[in-house]
N, C-alpha and C positions, 0 to 999 in steps of 0.2 A: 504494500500500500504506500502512496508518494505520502511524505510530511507534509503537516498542514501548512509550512513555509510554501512549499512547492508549489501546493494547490494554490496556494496567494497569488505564487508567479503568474500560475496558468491563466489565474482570474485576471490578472492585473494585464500580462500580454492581448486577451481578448476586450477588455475592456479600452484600453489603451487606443487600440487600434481605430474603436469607434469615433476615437476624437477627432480624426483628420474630416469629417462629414457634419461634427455638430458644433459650430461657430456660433450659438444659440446665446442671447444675453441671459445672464442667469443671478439672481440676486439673491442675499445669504437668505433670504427667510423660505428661499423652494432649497435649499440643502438638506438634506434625507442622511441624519446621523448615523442611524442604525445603518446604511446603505453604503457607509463609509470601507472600501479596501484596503485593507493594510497588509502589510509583507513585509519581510527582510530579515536578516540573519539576527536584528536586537530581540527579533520574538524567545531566541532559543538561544540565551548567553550565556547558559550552563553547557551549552554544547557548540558552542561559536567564540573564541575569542577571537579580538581582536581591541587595539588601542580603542578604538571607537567604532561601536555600536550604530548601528542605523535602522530603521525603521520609514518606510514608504508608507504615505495615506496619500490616495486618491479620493477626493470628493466624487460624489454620485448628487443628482437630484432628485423627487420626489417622480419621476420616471423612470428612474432608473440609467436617468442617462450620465456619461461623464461629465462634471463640471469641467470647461476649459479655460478659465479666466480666473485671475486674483482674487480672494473675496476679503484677503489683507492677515495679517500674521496672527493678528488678535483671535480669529476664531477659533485657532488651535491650540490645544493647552497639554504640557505634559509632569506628570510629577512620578521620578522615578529613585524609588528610594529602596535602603537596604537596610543591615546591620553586621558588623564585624563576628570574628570569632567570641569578643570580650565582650558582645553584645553592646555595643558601641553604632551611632549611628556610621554608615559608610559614605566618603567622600568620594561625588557623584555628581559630575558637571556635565549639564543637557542643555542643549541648543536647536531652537525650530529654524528651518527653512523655508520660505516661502518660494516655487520655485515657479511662480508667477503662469502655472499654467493649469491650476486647478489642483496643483498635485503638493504635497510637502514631504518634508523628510525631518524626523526627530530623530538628534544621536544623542548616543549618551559614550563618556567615558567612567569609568569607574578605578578609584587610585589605590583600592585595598581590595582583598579577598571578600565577597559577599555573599551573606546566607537571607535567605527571605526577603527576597528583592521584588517588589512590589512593580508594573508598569502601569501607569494608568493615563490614559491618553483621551482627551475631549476636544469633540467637535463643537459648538457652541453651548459651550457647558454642559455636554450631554457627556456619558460616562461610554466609552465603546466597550461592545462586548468581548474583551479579549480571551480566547483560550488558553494564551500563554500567560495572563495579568500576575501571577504570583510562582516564583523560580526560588526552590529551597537550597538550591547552592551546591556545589560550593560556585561563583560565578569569578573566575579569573581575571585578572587584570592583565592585560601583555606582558609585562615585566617578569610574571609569576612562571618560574622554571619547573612546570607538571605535566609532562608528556604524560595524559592519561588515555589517550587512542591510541588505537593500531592506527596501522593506514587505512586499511581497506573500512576500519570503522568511522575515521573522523571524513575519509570524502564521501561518505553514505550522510554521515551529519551536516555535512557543509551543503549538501547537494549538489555536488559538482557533477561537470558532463561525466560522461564517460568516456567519449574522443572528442581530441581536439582535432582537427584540418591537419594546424601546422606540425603536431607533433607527430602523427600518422607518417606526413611527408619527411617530415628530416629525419625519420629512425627509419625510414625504411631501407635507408642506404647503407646501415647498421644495425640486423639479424640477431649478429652476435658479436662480441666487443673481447680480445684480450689483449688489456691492458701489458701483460707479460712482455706481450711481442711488439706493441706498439709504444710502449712510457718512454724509452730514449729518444725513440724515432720523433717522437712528436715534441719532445724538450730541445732536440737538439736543429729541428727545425723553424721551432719557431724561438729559438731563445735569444732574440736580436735585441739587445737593449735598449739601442738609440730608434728604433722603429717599430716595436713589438713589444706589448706588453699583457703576459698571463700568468693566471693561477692555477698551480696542480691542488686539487680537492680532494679530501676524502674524509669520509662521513664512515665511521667506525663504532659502534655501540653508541649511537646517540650522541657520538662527539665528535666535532669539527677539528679537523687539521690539514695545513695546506702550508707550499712553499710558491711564492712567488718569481716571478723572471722578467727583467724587463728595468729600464731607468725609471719609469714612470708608474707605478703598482696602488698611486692613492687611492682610486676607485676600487681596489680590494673591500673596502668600509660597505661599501653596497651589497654586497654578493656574501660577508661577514654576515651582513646585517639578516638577512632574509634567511638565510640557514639558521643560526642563533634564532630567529626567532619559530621558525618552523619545528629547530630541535625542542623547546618550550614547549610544544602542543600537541607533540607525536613522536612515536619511537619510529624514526626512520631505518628505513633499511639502511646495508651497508652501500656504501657506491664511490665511483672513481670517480672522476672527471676532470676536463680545462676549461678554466672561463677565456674570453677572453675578456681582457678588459678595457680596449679602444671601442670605439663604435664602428671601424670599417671591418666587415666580414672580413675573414681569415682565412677562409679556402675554396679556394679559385676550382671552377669546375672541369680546367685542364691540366691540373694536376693531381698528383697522389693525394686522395681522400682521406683525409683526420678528420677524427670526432673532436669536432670543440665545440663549446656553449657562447652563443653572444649575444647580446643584443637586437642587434639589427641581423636581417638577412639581405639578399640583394639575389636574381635572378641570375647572375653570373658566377653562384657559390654557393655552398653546401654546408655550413654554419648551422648549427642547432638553435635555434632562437627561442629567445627566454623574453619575456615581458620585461622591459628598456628599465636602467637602476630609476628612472624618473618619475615613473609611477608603479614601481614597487615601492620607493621609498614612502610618496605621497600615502599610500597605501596602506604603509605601517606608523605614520607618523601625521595620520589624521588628530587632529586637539592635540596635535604634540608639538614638535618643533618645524611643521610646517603647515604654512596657512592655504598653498593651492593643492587641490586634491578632489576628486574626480564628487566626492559631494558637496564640498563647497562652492565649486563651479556652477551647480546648481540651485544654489541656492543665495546666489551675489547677482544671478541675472538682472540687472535694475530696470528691464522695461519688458512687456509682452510686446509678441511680433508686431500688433497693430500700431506699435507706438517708438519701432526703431528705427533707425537712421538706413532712407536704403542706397547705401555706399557700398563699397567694401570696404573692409578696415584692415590693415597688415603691418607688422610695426618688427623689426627683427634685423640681425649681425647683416655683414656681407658676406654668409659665408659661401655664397655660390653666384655667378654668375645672370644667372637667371633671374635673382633678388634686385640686381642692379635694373635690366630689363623692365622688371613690373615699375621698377620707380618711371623709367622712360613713358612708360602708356601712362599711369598713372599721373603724368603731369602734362599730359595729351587730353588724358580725360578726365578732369576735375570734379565734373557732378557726376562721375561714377567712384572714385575713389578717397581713401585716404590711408596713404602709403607712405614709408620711411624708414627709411636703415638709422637703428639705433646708437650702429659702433663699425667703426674699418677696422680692419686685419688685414683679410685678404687681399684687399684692391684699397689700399692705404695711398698710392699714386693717383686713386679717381675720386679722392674726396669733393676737390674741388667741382666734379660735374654732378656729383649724384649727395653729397652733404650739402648742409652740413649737416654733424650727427644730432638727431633730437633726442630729447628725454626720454626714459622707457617709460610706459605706456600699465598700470597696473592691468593684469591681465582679466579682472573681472570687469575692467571698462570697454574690452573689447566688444563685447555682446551688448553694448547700445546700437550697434550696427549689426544689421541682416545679416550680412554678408561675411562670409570669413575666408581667407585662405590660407590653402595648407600646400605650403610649397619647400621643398628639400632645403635640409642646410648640408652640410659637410655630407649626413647620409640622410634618413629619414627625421623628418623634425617631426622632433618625440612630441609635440605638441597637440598633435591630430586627435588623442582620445578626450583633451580637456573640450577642444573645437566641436568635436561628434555631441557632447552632453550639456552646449554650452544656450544652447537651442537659439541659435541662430542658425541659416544653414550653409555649411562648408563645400567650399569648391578646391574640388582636387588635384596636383600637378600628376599628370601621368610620370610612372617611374620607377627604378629597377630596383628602388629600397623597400624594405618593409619592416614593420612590426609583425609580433606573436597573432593579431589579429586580423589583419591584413585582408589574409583572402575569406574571411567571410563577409567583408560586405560585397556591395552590388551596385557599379555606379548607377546612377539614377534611380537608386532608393535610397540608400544611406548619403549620398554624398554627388554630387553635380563635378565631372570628369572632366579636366581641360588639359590639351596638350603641354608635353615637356617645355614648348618652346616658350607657354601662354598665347600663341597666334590667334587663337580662339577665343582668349577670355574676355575680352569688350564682347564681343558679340555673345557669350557662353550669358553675361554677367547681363546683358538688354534683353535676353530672352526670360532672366530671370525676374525682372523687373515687370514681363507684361502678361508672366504667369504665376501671380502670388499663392493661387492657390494648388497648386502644385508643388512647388517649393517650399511651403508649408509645411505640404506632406511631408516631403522630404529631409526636413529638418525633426520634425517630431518622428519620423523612421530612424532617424540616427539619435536623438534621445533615447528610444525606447532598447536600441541594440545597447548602447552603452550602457543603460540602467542593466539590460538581462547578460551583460558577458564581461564589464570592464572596470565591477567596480570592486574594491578592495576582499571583498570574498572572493571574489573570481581570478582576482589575480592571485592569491596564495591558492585555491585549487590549479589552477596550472601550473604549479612551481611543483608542487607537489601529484601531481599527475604526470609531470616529465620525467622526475623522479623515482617515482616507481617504474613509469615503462622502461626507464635505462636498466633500472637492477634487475631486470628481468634477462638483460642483452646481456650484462656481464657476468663471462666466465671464467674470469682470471679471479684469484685469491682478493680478496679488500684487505691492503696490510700498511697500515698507518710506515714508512717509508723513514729510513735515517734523516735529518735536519728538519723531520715537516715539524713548524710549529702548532702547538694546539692553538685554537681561536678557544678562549672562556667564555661564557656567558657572564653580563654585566651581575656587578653582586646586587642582591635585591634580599629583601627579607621577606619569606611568604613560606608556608606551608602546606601543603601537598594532602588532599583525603582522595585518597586509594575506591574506599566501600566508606563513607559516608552514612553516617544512618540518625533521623532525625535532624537532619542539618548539621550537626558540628560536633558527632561523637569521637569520631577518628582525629578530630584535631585536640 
């Protein structure tokens, strides 16, 4: 039988959909409370950690139909409280979103261990009916070091797919994997200081140890970070691996094939692609020490589509070619645009035609304008899944990079396809101007994929879903290796209940 999160999704995908046909003005007093949708991984936080909790409510009206307009933050009210092992209250900071389209999102963080955590959530002061409203604990904080799953039981908890596209594709070139015959060949190929830079991994009894290579290894912290916190939640198998840790793929498809792990892929190479450190970090480090993150993006949207600017808005480095270009159209066509390179590097010789450099731009002001583009920087600009949820709708450069998610959209439903060169984009960008409601579509199509595949539960099932299919492939010994250092887990103070009974007998 799916969990009742699941069934939420199910609801919440079917209902969703309806919105692109109902434009209907709708005023708080036809809001239908009991009619209220909610979902998300905050329903089940004795079986979901994460830094920050969330929780979807979708308005419905007294039809049944989806509200699609703001009806203002105030309707929504959340009080989610706990108590410590010491019977102490738990400290527990909640924040609403208004995501200006009929829809919000409550998250909560929680800073201590919690038993009898209460969620109680209201639509105009009406109390929802929650199934999950009372959670006897123990509920985890991130921090808190208790791998209390298997694998196979916390991606059953989390609800993750069971395949992904990309993972399918990149393992299939690798059946089966010895490390034995392959760990020199592949250190000693890529161990280029001044131009290469990787981490050999190994994940042994639930602990991390890896030896770096390369002049440049600070991006280690990312790929520390997301194992350390994965080893806190689950007893991982054992497993091998290389990150790398630049952003250009590492294995060209005309030569000798190595398994390494990156970031980006690219059409021209064979790299195992992991969800980019930019929104893995976002992802663990939601109400922590970073403020853009695939839900607050939705919920900083400061205008509904009827009331945004319709330009295109693009604000970003020189790191390509092409960046310098869109500034050229863009100052050809002014009441379609609003374009600007931030900062030179690359083209430091052509300031003079294409600066000066302007102020950077806070990225939740981007989405006072319709219009977004998502145009390559050095390889794929990691930008593209804040732009898919930012609900404005995004127009795509065609191009050989990708992310983990890549090939499951479809242009012209998630995203509006314009050549590498932009030859296309004035005209791409007047078609979309004199079909709003289409592009409508289109933008709440690319909301909706984001909300079901790209947000922070989704990203650690795929870390941990690539992870398991590897140790499947590996038949060489897992043997922690002379000079690897152990990576620790940061110290933290929390206690661990195993078989918990009555909420806090085990502690």
């Amino acid at each position: 039988m799916p969990s009742f999160i699941l069934i939420c999704c199910l609801l919440m995908t079917t209902f969703f959909r309806n919105t692109f046909t109902q434009t209907h003005a709708v005023k708080g007093s036809n809001v239908d409370a009991k009619k209220t949708i909610v979902w998300g991984p905050g329903l089940s936080p004795e079986n979901i950690t994460l830094r920050a909790r969330y929780i979807f409510l979708q308005l419905v009206d007294k039809e049944g139909k989806n509200i699609t307009e703001s009806l203002g933050k105030s309707i929504i009210s959340a009080q989610i409280k706990g108590e410590t092992v010491q019977s102490t209250p738990c400290h527990i900071w909640t924040q609403i979103f208004d995501c200006k389209d009929g829809s919000y999102i409550v998250r909560y963080r929680t800073y201590n261990t919690c038993f009898n955590l209460h969620i109680v959530l209201q639509v105009k002061n009406e109390k929802l009916p929650l199934k999950h409203s009372q959670v006897m604990g123990p509920v985890y904080e991130e921090e808190c070091n208790c791998p209390h799953s298997s694998l196979d039981a916390w991606l059953h908890q989390n609800n993750c797919r069971q395949n992904y596209t990309q993972i399918l594709q990149d393992l299939k070139l690798f059946p089966t994997v010895n490390f034995d015959s392959l760990r020199n060949e592949i250190i000693d190929r890529y161990n280029k200081p001044n131009s290469v830079s990787i981490c050999h991994y190994v994940i042994k009894s639930n602990q991390i140890y890896r030896n770096c290579y390369g002049q440049h290894v600070g991006f280690k912290i990312f790929s520390d970070a997301i194992l350390l916190s994965l080893a806190r939640k689950i007893n991982l198998p054992d497993v091998e691996f290389f990150m790398n840790l630049g952003d250009w793929p590492l294995v060209p498809k005309n030569k000798e094939i190595h398994p390494i792990f990156s970031w980006c892929g690219s059409d021209d190479s064979y790299d195992i692609v992991l969800p980019t450190y930019d929104i893995t970090q976002s992802s663990m480090e939601a109400m922590g020490r970073v403020m853009l993150d695939m839900l607050s993006v939705q919920g900083s949207t400061t205008d509904p589509w009827n009331k945004k600017i319709e330009k295109m808005f693009w604000r970003g480095r020189d790191a390509r070619r092409e960046r310098l270009d869109l500034i050229d159209i863009a100052r050809k066509h002014p009441e379609l645009f609003n374009a600007s390179i931030t900062n030179f590097f690359f083209f430091r010789d052509e300031i003079e035609k294409y600066g000066p450099e302007q102020k950077h731009v806070s990225f939740f002001e981007f989405f006072k304008y319709k219009y977004q583009l998502n145009i390559d920087g050095v390889v794929a600009a990691y930008r593209f899944p804040y732009l898919l949820v930012g609900d404005s709708v995004v127009f795509k450069q065609d191009s050989k990079y990708y992310e983990f998610f890549y090939k499951d959209l479809e242009a012209g439903k998630h995203f509006i396809p314009i050549k590498s060169d932009l030859s296309d984009l004035v005209q791409k960008l007047e078609w979309a101007r004199e079909n709003d409601d289409q592009v409508y579509k289109i933008s709440k199509e690319a909301r909706q994929y984001a909300r079901d595949n790209l947000m922070p539960q989704d990203v650690f099932c795929y870390h941990v879903n690539l992870i398991n299919e590897w140790s499947k492939r590996i038949k060489s010994q897992v043997q922690v290796l002379p000079k690897m250092e152990q990576v620790s887990q940061p110290e933290h103070e929390c206690e661990c209940a195993n078989n918990v009974k009555d909420g806090k007998d085990e502690l």
